[in-house]
N, C-alpha and C positions, 0 to 999 in steps of 0.2 A: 504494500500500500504506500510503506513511504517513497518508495522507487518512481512508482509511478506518479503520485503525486509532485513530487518534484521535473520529471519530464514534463508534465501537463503546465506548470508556473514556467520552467525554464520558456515553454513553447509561446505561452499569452506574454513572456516578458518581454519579446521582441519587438520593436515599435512596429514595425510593418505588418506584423498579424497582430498586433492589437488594434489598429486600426482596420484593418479588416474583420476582427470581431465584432467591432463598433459598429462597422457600417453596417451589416448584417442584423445589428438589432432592429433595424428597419422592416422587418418582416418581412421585407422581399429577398428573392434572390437573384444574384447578380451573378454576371458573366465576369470571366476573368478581366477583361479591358475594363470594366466600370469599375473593378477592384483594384488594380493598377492604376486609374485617376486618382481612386480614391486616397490612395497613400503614397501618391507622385512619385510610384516606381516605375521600370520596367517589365514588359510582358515576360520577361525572361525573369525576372528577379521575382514577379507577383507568382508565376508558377511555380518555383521552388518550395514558396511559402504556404502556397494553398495542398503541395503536395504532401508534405509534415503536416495541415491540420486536417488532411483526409485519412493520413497514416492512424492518427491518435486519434479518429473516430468523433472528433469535435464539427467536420462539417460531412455532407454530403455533394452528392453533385448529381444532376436531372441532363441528358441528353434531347433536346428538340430541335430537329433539321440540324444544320450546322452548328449549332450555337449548345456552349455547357451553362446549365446556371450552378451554382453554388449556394449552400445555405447550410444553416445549423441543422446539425446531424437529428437534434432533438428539442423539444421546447427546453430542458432542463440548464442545457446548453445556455441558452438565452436565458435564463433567470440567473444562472452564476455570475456573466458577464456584466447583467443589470446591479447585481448584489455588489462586487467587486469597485464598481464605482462610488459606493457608499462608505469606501475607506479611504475616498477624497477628503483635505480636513476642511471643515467647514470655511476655513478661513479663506482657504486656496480659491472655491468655489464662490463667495463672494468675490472677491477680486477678479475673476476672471467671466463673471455672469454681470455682463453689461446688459445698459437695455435691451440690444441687440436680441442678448440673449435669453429674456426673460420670457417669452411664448412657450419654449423648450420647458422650464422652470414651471408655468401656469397650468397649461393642458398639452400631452405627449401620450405617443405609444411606448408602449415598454414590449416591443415584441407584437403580441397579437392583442394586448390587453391595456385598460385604459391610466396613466401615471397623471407622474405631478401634484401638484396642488388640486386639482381637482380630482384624481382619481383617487389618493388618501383620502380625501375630503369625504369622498360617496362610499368608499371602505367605511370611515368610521361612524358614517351614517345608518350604514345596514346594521353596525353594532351597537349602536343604540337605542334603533328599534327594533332591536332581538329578533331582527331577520338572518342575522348570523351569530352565533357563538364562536366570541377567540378566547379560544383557552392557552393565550402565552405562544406554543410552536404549532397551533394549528388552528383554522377557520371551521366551523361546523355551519351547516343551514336548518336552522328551528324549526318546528314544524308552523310555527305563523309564516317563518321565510318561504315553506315552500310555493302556501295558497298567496303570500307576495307576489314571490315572482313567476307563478299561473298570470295570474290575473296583471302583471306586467306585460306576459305573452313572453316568458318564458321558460319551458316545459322541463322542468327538473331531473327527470325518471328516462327522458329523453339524450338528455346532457351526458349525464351521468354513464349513456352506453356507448359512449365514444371512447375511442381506444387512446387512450389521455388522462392527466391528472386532472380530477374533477375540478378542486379547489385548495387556493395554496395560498398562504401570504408572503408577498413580494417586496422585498426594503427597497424603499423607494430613494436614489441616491441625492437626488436634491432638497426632498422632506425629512429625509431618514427615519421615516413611517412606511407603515406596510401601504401597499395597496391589494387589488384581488386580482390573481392569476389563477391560471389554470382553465381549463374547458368556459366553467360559469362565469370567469373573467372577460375571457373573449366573444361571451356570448352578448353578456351587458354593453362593449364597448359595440359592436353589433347591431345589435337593437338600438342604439342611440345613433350610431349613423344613419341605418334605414329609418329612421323617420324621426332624420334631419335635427335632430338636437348639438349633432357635432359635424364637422366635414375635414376629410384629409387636405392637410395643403404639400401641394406638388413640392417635392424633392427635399422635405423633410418631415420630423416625426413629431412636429409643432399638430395641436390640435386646433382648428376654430370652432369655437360656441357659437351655434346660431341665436338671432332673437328667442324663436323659440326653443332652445336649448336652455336660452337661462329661467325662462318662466318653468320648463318642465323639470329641470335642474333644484329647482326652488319649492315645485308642488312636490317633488315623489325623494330629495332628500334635504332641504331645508337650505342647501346652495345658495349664496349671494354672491353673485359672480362681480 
């Protein structure tokens, strides 16, 4: 275990696959060339790199027509890499989160599921109307959570048969609070896109609050956006 745990740090301690882990938490998957912008190397240098995190099983790779994508081998993947930035120190992280950067900071993806300031915010919402139970290293859903999130539209019994972690809490690295991951995670962030509370903005993992995002934000968890 420690053998290999130390291979796995040696491998994310590299600037150019940690940057290529980063861009990955974007929930999409990229082609080597977009990976190679992404960390202003060469296609030559970007392929060594991606060949060592396909070795140690941290990404996979999808073949269509010419083109490879690339992505996290597993969601688990993506939650360590999210976790890891949470041993940013605080300080660093102001100084370096200008206004620029404070959309990232407010509403983001963290993978497939919803972060930031607003995604803790609706975690510890659910926990306060005992639509979830945290008990410390683990999220439960009450049984008032279930008939919640029926009547949200969405289907728990459903979620739960997907071949995935149902529900998990996620350290959120610029709140350093949990938010909701896992299956029910990505279902909520989901359901709030389809009808239009939130919108992706192109070529990054900035969330937008629509108008009516912040009125439905405000009825279903008490949200002041």
């Amino acid at each position: 275990m420690e053998d290999q745990f130390i291979k796995v740090a040696s491998l994310l301690g590299d600037p150019t696959r940690a940057v290529i882990m980063w861009a990955l938490l974007d929930g999409k998957a990229f082609t080597a060339t977009e990976l190679a912008i992404a960390a202003n190397t060469s296609p030559q240098n970007i392929s060594m790199h991606l060949a060592k995190l396909l070795d140690a099983g941290l990404l996979c790779v999808e073949k269509q027509g010419r083109h490879k994508y690339y992505r996290f081998s597993n969601k688990e993947v993506a939650y360590a890499i999210e976790a890891m930035a949470s041993l940013i120190p605080p300080v660093m992280l102001q100084k370096k989160n200008s206004e620029k950067h404070s959309p990232i900071k407010h509403c983001r993806t963290c993978y497939d599921h919803l972060a930031g300031k607003i995604g803790v915010a609706v975690a510890e919402s659910l926990v306060e109307q005992s639509i979830l139970l945290d008990s410390e290293t683990k999220l439960e859903v009450t049984l008032k959570g279930i008939k919640w999130f029926s009547d949200f539209g969405i289907n728990i019994e459903e979620i739960k048969k997907q071949r995935r972690l149902f529900l998990k809490p996620c350290l959120d690295w610029s709140e350093r609070k949990n938010h909701i991951a896992g299956s029910l995670g990505a279902s909520l962030l989901n359901k709030m896109i389809a009808d239009d509370w939130l919108r992706r903005t192109k070529d990054s993992r900035a969330i937008q609050i629509t108008g009516k995002g912040e009125k439905e934000l405000f009825r279903y968890f008490k949200i002041v956006v």
